[in-house]
C-alpha positions as semicolon CSV with decimal commas, in nm:
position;residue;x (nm);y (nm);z (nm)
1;X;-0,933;-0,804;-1,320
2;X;-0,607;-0,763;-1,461
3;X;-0,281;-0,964;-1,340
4;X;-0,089;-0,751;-1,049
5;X;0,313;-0,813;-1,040
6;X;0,439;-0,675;-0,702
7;X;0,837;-0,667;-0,543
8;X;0,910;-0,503;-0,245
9;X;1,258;-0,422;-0,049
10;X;1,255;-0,327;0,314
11;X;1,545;-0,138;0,543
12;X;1,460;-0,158;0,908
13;X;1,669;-0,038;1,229
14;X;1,564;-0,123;1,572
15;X;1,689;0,193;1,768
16;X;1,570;0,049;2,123
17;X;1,415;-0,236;2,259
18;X;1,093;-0,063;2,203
19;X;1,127;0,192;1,891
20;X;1,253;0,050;1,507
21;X;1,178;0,250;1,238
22;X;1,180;0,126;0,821
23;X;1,174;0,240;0,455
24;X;1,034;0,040;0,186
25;X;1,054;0,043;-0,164
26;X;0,718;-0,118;-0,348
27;X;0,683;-0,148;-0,738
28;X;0,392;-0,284;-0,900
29;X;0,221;-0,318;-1,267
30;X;-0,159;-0,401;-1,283
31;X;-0,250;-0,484;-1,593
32;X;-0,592;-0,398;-1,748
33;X;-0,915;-0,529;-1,704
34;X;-1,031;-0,747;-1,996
35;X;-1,358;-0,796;-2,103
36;X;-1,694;-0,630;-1,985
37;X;-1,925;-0,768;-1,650
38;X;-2,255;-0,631;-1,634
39;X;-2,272;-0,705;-1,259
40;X;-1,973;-0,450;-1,195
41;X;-1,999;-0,195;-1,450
42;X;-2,359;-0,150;-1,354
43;X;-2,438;-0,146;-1,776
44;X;-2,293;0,243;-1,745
45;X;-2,112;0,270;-2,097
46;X;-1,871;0,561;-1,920
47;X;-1,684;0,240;-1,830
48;X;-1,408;0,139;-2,036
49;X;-1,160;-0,123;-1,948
50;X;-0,878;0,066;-2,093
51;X;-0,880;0,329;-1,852
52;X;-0,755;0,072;-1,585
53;X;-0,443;-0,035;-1,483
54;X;-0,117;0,116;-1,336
55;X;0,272;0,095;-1,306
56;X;0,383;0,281;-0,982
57;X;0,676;0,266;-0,750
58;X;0,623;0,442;-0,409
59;X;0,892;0,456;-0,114
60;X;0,784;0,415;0,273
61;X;0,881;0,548;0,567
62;X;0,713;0,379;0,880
63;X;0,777;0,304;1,313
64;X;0,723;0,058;1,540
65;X;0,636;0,097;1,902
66;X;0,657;-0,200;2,136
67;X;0,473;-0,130;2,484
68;X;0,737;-0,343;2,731
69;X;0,586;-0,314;3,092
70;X;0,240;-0,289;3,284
71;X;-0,092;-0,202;3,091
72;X;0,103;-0,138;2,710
73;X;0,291;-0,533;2,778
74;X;0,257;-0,697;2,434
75;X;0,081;-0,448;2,246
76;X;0,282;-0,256;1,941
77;X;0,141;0,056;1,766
78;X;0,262;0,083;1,372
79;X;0,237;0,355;1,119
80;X;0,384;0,322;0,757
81;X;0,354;0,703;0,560
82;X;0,424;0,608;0,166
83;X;0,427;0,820;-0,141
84;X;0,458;0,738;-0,563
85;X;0,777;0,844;-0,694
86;X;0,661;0,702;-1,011
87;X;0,306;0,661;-1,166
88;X;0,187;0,561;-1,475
89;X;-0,213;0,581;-1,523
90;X;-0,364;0,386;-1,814
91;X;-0,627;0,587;-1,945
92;X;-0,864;0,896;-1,761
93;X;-0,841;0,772;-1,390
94;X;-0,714;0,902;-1,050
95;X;-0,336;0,899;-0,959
96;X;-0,261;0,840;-0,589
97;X;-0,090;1,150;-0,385
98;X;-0,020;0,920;-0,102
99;X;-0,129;0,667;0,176
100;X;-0,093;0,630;0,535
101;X;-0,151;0,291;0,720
102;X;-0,194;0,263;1,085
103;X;-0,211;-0,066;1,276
104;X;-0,266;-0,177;1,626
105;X;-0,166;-0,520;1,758
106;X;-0,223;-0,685;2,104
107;X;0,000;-1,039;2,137
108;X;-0,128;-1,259;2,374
C-alpha cells in the first residue's frame, strides 16, 4: 500500500449537559500502490497500481447525545455526516459522494 498523510481540525460546542454538536475538517494524500501482489490482485491484469491513490479534503458535521438519568445513564449516541470538498482520483477509480458514521457507546 501506499503511505497515507492525514491532519484533522475539530470545532465542538456543548449546547447542554447532554447535546454538543462539531465540524471537522480532514485532509489526506494516499499515495500509490507500488509494485504488483498476486495474492491481492487475484493475477487479473485490469489491475494497475496507478489507478490508486487520492488527495481529498472533506468537512464534518456531527452530534453527541449523552443519556443522563434512568435506563439511557452512561450511554451516548454519535453521528458524524461528512462530505469531499476536494478530490483528486489517481487514475480510473471511484470518487466518494459522502459518508455517514454512526456510533453507540455504553460507559460502565
Amino acid at each position: 500500500m501506499g503511505n497515507r498523510l492525514e491532519a484533522q481540525v475539530w470545532l465542538t460546542n456543548q449546547w447542554q449537559s447532554w447535546i454538543s454538536g462539531s465540524v471537522k475538517i480532514k485532509v489526506f494524500s494516499e499515495g500509490k500502490i507500488s509494485g504488483r501482489d498476486e495474492i491481492t490482485t487475484g493475477g487479473m491484469p485490469l489491475f494497475v497500481s496507478s489507478h490508486s491513490g487520492r488527495d481529498q479534503a472533506e468537512l464534518s458535521i456531527g452530534i453527541n447525545l449523552l443519556g443522563e438519568d434512568s435506563l439511557l445513564k452512561g450511554h451516548r449516541l454519535a453521528m458524524e455526516f461528512a462530505v469531499p470538498i476536494y478530490q483528486n482520483v489517481n487514475g480510473l477509480q471511484m470518487e466518494n459522494d459522502w459518508n455517514l458514521t454512526l456510533g453507540w457507546q455504553k460507559a460502565l
